[in-house]
C-alpha angles and dihedrals in degrees: 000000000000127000110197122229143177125220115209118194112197113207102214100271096132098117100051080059083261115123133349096267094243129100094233136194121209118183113192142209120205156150134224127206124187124191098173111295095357111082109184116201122196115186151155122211132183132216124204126160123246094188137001128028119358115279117177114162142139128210132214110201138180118192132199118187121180117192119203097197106186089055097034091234133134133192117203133201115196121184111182127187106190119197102203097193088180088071117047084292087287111190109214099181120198138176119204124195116199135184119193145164138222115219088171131018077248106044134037133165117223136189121206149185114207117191123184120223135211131016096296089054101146084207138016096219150331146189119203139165125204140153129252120220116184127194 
């Protein structure tokens, strides 16, 4: 059996609002159900440091992916409810919408906007772009 997990290396930007200051781990337990092109994810991840300032979260997600074969385009909705137990259980709920493209069945490029919800939001907003590499 393999639990998947993401590793998230901080480079040190803490003090310019950006990361958490900590290398984490944050292994992950999920389902994935598919009805044709619409793929819904529920989940639940955890977040714990392996070096740096304490970091103990878990996080509630909900994941909507929606494929466009023929274009080889995808469109994400990610809702997170993060529970951070290390601050008063503080619930900094986000919800992330990503549109990508895959140029192999191995590598795609995406662009997304991120927006934080309710009073404990850790951020107002965001844009980002990345690539996406699967094994």
């Amino acid at each position: 059996m393999c639990v998947p997990s993401k590793l998230i290396v901080d480079f040190g930007n803490d003090d310019k609002g950006i990361g958490s200051g900590s290398d984490q781990i944050a292994p992950l337990l999920g389902v994935a159900l598919n009805q044709g092109d619409l793929t819904v994810i529920p989940l639940v991840q955890h977040f714990t440091e392996i070096s740096g300032p304490d970091v103990n979260n878990t996080s509630f997600r909900l994941i909507f992916l929606q494929t466009f074969p023929d274009s080889d385009y995808w469109l994400k909705l990610d809702n997170k409810v993060p529970v951070d137990w290390e601050n008063d259980n503080e619930i900094p709920a986000s919800v992330e919408l990503q549109l990508g493209k895959n140029f192999t069945p191995a590598l795609g490029s995406y662009v997304d906007a991120l927006v934080g919800v309710g009073g404990d939001r850790s951020y107002d907003w965001g844009v980002g772009a990345g690539l996406r590499y699967n094994y």
